[in-house]
C-alpha positions as CSV (number, residue, x, y, z in Angstrom):
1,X,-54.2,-80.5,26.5
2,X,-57.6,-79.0,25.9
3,X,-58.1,-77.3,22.6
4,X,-58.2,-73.7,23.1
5,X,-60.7,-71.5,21.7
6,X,-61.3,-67.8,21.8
7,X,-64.6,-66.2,21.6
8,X,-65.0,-62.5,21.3
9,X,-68.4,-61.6,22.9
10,X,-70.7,-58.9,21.6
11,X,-70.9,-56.0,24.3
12,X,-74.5,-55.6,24.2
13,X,-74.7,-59.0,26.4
14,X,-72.8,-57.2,29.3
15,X,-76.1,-54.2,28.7
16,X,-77.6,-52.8,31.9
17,X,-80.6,-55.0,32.5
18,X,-78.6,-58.4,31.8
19,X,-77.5,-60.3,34.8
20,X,-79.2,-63.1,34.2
21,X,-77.8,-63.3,30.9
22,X,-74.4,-63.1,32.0
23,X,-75.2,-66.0,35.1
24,X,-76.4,-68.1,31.9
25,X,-73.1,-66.9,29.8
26,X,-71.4,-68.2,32.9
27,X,-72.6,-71.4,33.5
28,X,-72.4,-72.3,29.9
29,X,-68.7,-71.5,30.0
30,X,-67.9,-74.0,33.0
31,X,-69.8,-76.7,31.1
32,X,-67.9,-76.7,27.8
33,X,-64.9,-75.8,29.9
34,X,-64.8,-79.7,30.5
35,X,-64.3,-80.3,26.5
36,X,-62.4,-77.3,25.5
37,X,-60.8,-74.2,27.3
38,X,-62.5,-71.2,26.6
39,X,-60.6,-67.5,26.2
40,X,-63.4,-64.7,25.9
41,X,-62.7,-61.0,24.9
42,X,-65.4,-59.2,26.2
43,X,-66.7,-56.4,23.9
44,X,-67.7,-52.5,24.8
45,X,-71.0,-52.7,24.0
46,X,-73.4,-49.7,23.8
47,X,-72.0,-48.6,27.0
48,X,-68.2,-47.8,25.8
49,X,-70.1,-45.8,22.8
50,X,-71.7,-43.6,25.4
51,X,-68.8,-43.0,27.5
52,X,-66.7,-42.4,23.8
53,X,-69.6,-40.5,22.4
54,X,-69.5,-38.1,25.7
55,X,-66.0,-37.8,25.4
56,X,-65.7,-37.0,21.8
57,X,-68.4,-34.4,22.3
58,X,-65.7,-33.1,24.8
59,X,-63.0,-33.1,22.0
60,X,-61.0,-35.9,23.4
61,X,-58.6,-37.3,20.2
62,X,-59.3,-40.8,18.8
63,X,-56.6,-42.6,21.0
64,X,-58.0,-41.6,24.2
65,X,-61.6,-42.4,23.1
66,X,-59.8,-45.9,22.2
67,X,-58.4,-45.9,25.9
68,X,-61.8,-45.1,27.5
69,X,-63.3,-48.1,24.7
70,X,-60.9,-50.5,26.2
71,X,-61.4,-49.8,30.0
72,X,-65.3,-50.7,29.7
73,X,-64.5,-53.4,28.1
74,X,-62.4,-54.9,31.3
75,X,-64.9,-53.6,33.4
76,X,-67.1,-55.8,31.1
77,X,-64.9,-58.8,31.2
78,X,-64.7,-58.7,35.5
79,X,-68.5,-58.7,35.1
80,X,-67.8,-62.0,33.6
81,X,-65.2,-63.1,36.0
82,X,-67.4,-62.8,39.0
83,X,-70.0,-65.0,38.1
84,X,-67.6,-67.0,36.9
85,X,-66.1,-67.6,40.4
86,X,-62.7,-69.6,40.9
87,X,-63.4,-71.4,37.2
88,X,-61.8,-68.1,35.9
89,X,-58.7,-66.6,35.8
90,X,-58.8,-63.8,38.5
91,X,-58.7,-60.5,36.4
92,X,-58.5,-59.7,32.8
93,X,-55.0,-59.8,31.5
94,X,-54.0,-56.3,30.0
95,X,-51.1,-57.6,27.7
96,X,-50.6,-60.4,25.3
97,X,-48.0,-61.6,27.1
98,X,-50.5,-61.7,30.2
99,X,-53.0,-63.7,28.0
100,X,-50.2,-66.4,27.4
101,X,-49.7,-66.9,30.9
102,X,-53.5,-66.5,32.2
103,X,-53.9,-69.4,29.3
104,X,-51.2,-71.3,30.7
105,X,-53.4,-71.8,33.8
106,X,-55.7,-74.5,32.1
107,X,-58.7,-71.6,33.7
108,X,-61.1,-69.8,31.8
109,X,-59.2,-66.5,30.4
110,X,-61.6,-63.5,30.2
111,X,-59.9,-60.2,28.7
112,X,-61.0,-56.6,27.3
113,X,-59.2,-54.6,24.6
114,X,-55.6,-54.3,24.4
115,X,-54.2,-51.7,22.4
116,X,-55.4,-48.0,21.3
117,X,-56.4,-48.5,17.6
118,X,-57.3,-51.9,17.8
119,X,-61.0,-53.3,18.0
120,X,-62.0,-56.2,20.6
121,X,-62.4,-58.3,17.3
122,X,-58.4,-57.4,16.1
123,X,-57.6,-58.1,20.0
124,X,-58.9,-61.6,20.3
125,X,-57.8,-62.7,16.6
126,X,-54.4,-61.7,17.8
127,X,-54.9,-64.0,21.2
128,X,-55.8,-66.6,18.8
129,X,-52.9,-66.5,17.3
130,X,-50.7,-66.1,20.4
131,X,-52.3,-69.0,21.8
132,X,-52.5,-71.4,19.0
133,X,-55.9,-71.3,19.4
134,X,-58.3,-74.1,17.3
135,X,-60.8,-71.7,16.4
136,X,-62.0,-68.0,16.7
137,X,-65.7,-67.4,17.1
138,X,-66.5,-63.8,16.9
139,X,-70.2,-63.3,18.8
140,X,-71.8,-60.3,17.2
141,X,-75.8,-59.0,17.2
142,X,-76.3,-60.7,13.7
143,X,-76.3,-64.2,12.5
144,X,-73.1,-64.0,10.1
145,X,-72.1,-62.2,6.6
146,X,-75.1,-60.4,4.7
147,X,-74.2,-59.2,1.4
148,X,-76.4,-56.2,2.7
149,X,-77.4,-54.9,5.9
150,X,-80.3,-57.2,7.0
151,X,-81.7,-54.5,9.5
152,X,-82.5,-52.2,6.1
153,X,-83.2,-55.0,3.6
154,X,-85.5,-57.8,3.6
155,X,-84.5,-59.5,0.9
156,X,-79.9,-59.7,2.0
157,X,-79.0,-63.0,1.8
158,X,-76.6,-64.5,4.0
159,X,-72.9,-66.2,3.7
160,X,-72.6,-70.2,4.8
161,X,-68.9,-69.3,3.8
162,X,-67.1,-66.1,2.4
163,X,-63.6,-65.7,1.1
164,X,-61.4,-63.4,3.4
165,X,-60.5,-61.1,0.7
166,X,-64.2,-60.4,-0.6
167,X,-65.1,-60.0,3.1
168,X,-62.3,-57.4,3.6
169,X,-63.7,-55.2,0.4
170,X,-67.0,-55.4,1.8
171,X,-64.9,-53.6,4.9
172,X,-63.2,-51.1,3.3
173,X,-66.3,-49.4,2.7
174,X,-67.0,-49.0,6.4
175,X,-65.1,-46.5,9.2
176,X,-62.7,-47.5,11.8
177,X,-63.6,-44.9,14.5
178,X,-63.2,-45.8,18.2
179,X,-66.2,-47.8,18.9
180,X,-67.4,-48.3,15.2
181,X,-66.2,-51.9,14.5
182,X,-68.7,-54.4,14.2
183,X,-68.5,-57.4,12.3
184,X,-64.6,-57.9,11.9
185,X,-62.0,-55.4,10.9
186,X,-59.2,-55.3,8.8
187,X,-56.5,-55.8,11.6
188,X,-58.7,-58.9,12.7
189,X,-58.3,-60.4,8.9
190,X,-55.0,-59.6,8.6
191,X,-53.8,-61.7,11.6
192,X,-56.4,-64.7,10.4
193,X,-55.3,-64.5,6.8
194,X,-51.1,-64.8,7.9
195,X,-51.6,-67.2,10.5
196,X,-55.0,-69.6,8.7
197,X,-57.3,-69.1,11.8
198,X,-60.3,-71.0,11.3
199,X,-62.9,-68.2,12.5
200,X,-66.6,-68.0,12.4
201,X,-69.4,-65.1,12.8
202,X,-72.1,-66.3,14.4
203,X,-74.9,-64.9,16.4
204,X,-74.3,-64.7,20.5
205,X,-76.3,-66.9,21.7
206,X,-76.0,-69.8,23.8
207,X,-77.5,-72.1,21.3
208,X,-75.2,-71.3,18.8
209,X,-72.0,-71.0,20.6
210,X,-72.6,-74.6,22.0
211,X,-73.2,-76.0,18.2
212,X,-70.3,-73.7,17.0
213,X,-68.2,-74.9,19.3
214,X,-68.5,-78.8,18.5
215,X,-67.4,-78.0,15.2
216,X,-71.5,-77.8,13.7
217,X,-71.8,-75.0,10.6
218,X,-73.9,-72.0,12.1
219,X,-73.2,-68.3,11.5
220,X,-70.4,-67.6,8.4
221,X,-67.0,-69.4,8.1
222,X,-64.4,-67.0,6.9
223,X,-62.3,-69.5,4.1
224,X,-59.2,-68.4,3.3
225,X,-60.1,-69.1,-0.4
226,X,-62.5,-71.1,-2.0
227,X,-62.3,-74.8,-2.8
């Protein structure tokens, strides 16, 4: 059986302007389909924080805002599906259980959000672990772990390797409203901490996801405690 690994895409690659990127994202997939079988969670993006932004403006409550979140992000993932022809699973699975059997099909799995309250990053750590997955690659806008925001300051140095529980106090500081998650998120951690989920941040690009992928040290590994 082909090693199984789940990628959780940044939703800024499925962005207005971007089908060529997603083509590319799609070829890509089929060719390292033949040395592993990839299961993507396709993010929101800047597009599910406009619809939530809208709708909070409206005064819709947090879950709902997390409901409308999760429906782009499907919408995102069939954007995926179709140029990914009949190498991928026909729709995006809306349950875990769903995953299990869509993985089961030896196809490329491509899925949204799950649950209200949970981030695309918690979703695909949990598929992960449903699957037995060999790693988790989370593909975010940033190269891996800062120890400050790089956008703001030049001088942040970045993480080869951070221990799980100093990346989850850098976390605490940030918020957990619908659409706010970024990096990782304390649900995500959770699940890789109890179930030892090798898991890297790296930067979404194709590059990167190709030398992540055979196992080559880009982005930040998450270590479950230092050596």
């Amino acid at each position: 059986m082909k090693k199984r690994i789940v990628i959780k895409l940044s939703g800024r690659i499925f962005g207005m302007d971007n089908a060529k990127v997603l083509k590319d994202y799609a070829s890509f997939l089929v060719k390292i389909s033949k040395i592993c079988q990839p299961i993507i969670v396709a993010g929101g993006g800047n597009i599910a924080r406009h619809y939530i932004t809208h709708a909070r403006s409206s005064g819709a409550d947090e879950s709902t805002l997390d409901e409308l979140g999760i429906e782009i992000s499907r919408l995102n993932a069939k954007l995926l599906i179709y140029a990914l022809k009949n190498k991928a699973y026909s729709h995006p699975p809306t349950t875990l259980q769903e995953v299990r059997h869509a993985v089961d099909d030896g196809l490329i799995v491509v899925t949204g959000g799950l649950h209200p309250g949970q981030s695309t990053n918690g979703t695909a750590a949990l598929i992960a672990e449903k699957i037995n997955a060999e790693q988790f690659l989370n593909a975010t806008d940033v190269d891996g772990v800062y120890d400050m925001d790089p956008n703001k300051f030049k001088n942040a140095k970045k993480f080869k390797r951070i221990e799980l529980k100093n990346l989850k106090n850098m976390l605490v500081h940030e918020d957990s409203v619908a659409g706010g998650y970024d990096l990782m998120d304390i649900v995500a951690l959770k699940i890789i901490e109890r179930s030892k989920i090798k898991t890297r941040i790296i930067k979404a690009d194709l590059k990167t996801l190709e030398k992540a992928i055979k196992g080559g040290e880009v982005g930040t590994e998450i270590v479950l405690q230092s050596k």
